[in-house]
MDAnalysis code that builds the backbone (N, CA, C; Angstrom):
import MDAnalysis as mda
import numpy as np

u = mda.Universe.empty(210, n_residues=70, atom_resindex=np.repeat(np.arange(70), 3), trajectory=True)
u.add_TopologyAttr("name", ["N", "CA", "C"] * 70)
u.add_TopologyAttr("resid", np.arange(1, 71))
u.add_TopologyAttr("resname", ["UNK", "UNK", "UNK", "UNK", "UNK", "UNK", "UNK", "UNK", "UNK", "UNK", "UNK", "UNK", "UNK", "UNK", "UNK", "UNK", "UNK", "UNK", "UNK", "UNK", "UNK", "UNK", "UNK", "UNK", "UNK", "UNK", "UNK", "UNK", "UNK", "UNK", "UNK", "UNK", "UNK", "UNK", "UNK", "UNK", "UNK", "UNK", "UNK", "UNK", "UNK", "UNK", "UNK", "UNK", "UNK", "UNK", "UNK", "UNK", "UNK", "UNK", "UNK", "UNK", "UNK", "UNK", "UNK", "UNK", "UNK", "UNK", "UNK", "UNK", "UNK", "UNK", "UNK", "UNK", "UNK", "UNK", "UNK", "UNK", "UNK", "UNK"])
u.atoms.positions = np.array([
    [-27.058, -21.114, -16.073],
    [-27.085, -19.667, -16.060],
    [-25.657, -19.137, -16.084],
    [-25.914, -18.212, -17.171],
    [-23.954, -17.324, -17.001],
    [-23.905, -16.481, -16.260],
    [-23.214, -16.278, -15.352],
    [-22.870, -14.852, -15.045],
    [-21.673, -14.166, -15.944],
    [-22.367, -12.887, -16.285],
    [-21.427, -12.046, -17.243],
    [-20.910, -10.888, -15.752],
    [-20.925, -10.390, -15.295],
    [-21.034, -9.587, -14.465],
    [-22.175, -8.091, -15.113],
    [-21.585, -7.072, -14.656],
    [-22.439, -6.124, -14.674],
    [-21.583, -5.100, -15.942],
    [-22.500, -4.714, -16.764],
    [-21.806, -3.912, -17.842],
    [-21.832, -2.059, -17.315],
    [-20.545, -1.330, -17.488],
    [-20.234, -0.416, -16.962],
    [-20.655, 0.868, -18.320],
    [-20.771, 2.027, -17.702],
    [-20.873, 2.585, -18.705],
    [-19.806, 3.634, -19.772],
    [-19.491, 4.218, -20.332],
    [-18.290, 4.967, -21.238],
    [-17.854, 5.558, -20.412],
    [-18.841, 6.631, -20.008],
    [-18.485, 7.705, -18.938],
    [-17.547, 7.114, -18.097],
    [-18.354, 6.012, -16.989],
    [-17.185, 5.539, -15.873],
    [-16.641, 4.643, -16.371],
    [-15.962, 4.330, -17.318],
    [-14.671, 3.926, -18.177],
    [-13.636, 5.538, -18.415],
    [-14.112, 6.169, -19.220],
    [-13.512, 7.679, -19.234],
    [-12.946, 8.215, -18.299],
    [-13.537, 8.469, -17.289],
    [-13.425, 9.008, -15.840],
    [-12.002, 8.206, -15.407],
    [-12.277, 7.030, -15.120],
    [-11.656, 6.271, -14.832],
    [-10.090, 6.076, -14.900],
    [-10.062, 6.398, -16.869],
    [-8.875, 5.745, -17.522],
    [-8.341, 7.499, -17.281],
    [-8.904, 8.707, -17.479],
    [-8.352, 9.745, -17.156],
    [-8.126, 9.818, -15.910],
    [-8.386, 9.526, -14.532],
    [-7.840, 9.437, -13.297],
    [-6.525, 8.485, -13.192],
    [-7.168, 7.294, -13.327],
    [-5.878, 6.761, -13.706],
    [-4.666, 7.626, -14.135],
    [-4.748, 7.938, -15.251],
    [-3.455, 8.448, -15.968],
    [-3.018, 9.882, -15.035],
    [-3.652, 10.238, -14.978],
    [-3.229, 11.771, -14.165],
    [-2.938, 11.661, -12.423],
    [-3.534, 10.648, -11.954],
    [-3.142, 10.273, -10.649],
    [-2.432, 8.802, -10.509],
    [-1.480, 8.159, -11.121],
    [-1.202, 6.866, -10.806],
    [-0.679, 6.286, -10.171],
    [-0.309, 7.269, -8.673],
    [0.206, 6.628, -7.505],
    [-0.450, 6.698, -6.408],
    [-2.101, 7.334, -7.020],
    [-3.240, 7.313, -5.710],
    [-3.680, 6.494, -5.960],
    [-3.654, 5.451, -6.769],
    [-4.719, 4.086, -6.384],
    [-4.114, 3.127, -6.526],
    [-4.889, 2.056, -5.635],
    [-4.617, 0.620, -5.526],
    [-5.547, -0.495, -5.524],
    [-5.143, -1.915, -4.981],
    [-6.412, -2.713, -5.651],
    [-7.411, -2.955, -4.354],
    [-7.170, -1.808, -3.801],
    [-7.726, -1.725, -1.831],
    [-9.326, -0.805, -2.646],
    [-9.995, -1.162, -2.571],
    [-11.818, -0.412, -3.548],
    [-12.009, 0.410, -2.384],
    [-12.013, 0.734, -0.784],
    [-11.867, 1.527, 0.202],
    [-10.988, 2.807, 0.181],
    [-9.894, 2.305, -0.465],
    [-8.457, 2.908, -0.306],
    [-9.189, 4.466, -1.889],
    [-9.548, 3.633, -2.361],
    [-9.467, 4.397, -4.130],
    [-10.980, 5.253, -3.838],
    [-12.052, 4.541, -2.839],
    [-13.002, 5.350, -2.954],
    [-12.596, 6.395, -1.917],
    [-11.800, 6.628, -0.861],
    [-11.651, 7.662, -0.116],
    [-10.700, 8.807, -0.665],
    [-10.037, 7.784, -1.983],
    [-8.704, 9.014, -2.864],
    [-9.760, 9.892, -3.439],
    [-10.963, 8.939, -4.156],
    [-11.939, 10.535, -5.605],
    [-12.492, 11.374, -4.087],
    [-12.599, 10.851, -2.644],
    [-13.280, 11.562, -1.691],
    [-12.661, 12.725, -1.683],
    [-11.076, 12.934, -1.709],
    [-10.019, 13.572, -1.358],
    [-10.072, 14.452, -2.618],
    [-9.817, 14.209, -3.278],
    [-9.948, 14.777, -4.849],
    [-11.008, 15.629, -4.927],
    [-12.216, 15.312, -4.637],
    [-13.781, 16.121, -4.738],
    [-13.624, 16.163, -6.470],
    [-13.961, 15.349, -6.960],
    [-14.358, 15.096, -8.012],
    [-15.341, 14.751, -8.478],
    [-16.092, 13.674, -7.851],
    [-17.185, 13.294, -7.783],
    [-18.124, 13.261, -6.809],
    [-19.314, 13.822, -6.637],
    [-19.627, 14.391, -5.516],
    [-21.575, 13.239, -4.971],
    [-21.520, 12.104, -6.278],
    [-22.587, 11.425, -6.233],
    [-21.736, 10.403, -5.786],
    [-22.480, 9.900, -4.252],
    [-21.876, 8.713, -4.068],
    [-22.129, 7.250, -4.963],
    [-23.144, 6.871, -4.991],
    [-23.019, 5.628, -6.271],
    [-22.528, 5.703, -7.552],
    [-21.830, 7.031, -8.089],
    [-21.128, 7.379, -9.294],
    [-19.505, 7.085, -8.804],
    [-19.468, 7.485, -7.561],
    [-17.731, 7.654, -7.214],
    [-18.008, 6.152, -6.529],
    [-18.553, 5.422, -6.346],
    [-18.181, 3.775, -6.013],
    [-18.066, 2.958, -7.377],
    [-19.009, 3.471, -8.512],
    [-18.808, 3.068, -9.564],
    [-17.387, 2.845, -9.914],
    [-16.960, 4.720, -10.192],
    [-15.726, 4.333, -10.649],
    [-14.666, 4.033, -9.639],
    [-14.657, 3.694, -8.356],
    [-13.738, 3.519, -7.412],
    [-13.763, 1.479, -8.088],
    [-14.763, 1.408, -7.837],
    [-14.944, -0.289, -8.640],
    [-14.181, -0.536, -10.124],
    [-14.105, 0.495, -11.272],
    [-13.608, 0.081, -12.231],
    [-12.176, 0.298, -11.892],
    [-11.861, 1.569, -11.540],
    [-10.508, 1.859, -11.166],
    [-10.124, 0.685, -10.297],
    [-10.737, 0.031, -9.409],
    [-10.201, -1.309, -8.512],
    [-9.584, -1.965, -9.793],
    [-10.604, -2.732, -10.705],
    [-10.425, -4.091, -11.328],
    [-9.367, -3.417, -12.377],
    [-9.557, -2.261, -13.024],
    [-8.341, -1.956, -13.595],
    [-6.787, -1.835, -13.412],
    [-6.614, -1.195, -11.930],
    [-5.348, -1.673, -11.561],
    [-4.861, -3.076, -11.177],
    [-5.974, -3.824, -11.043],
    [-5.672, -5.015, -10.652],
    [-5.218, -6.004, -11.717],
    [-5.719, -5.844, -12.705],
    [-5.600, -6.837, -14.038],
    [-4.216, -5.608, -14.717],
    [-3.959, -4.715, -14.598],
    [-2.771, -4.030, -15.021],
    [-1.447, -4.506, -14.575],
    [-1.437, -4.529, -13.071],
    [-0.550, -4.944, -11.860],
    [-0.617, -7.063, -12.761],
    [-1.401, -7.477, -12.659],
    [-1.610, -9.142, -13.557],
    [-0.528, -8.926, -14.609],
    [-1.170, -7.961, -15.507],
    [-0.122, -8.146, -16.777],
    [1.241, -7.811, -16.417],
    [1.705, -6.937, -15.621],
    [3.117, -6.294, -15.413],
    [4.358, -7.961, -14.865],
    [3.005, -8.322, -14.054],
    [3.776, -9.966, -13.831],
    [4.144, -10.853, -14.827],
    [3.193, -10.707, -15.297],
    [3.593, -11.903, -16.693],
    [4.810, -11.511, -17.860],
])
């Protein structure tokens, strides 16, 4: 059996890559830390939508912060 993980959708890709860019010194690879920043923000006001993207925004800075090393 593979695990692929879980496929995300445009929207919370979108969301995401526009937070990112407009906030890029409120998040980190802390998924606590990033879901209490969109808390702060009031942006998203559905909690399983703002863990969503608190989750992509995680793995995205994290594999960003990866490449900056290499």
């Amino acid at each position: 059996m593979i695990d692929i993980g879980r496929i995300r959708t445009d929207d919370i890709k979108k969301t995401s890559r526009v937070l990112i860019n407009k906030y890029p010194d409120k998040f980190s690879i802390d998924i606590e830390k990033n879901k209490t920043a969109l808390n702060e923000m009031k942006v998203i006001f559905e909690k399983k939508l703002r863990n969503r993207i608190a989750g992509y925004i995680t793995r995205t800075v994290v594999v960003n912060n990866k490449r900056k090393a290499s």
